[in-house]
C-alpha positions in Angstrom: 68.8 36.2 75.6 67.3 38.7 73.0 64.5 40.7 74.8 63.7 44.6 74.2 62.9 45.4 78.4 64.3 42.6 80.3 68.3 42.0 80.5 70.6 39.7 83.7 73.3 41.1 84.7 75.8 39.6 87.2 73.5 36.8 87.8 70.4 39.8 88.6 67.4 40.4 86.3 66.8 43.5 85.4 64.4 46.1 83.6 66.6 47.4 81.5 67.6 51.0 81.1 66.8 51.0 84.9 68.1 49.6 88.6 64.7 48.1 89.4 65.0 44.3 89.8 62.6 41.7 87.9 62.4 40.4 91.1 60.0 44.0 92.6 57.6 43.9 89.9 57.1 39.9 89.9 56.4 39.7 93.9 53.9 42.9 93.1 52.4 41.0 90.7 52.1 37.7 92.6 50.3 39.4 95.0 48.1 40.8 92.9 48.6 44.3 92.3 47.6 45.4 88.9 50.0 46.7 86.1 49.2 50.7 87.1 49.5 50.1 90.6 53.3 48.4 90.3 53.8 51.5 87.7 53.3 53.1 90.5 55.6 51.8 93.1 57.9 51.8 90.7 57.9 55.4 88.6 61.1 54.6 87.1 59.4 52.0 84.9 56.8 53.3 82.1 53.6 51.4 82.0 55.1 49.3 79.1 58.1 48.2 80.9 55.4 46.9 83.3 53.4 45.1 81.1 56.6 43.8 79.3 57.9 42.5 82.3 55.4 40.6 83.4 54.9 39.1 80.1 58.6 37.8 80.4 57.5 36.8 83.4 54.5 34.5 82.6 57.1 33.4 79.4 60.0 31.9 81.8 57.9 31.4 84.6 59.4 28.3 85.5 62.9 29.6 85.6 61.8 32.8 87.1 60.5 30.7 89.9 63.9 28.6 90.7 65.8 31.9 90.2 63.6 33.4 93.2 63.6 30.6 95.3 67.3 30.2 95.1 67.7 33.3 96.1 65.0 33.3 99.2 67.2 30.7 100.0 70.2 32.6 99.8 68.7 35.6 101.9 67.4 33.1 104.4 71.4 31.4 105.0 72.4 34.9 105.0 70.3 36.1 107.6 71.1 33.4 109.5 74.6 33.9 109.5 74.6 37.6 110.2 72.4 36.8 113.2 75.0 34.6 114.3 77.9 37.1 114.1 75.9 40.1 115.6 73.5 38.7 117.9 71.8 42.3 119.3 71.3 43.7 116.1 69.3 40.3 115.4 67.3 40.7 118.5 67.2 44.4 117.7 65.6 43.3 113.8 63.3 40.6 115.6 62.0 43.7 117.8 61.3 46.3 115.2 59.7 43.3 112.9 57.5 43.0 115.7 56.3 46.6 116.0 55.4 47.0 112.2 52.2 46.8 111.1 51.7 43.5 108.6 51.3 44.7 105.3 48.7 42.6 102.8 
């Protein structure tokens, strides 16, 4: 892959130069949070690098998509798991999750 802003390394996508993941600025952008307002949750990443990623974004958006969903996926089996082997802290997670206000 030969792309100035957006690099994978060990199987992570990346904005490179930094440690934010692909992954931050495509769910931002999915839910529809401009450019400047992922610049700003992100102020590691110049306006550019925002743009830029979400141009590669909209370029592989089809493999971008599987690579999320794989790992959703992945999160999902591993959450599952860790309930299994520490049953309070899941109940512990489950009651916390509960007490947080829904964000949009």
């Amino acid at each position: 892959m030969n792309d100035q802003y957006i690099e994978k390394l060990d199987q992570v996508w990346q904005i490179k130069g930094t440690r934010v993941a692909l992954d931050s600025v495509i769910y931002q952008f999915q839910q529809g949070r401009s450019p400047e307002a992922i610049q700003d949750a992100f102020p590691a990443l110049s306006l550019g690098q925002v743009y830029a990623a979400i141009a590669y974004y909209l370029d592989h958006q089809a493999e971008l998509d599987a690579y999320l969903a794989h790992n959703e996926a992945t999160e999902a089996e591993f959450s599952q798991e860790i309930a299994r082997l520490y049953p309070k802290g899941a109940a512990l997670k489950a009651r916390i999750k509960q007490r947080l206000p829904e964000t949009a």
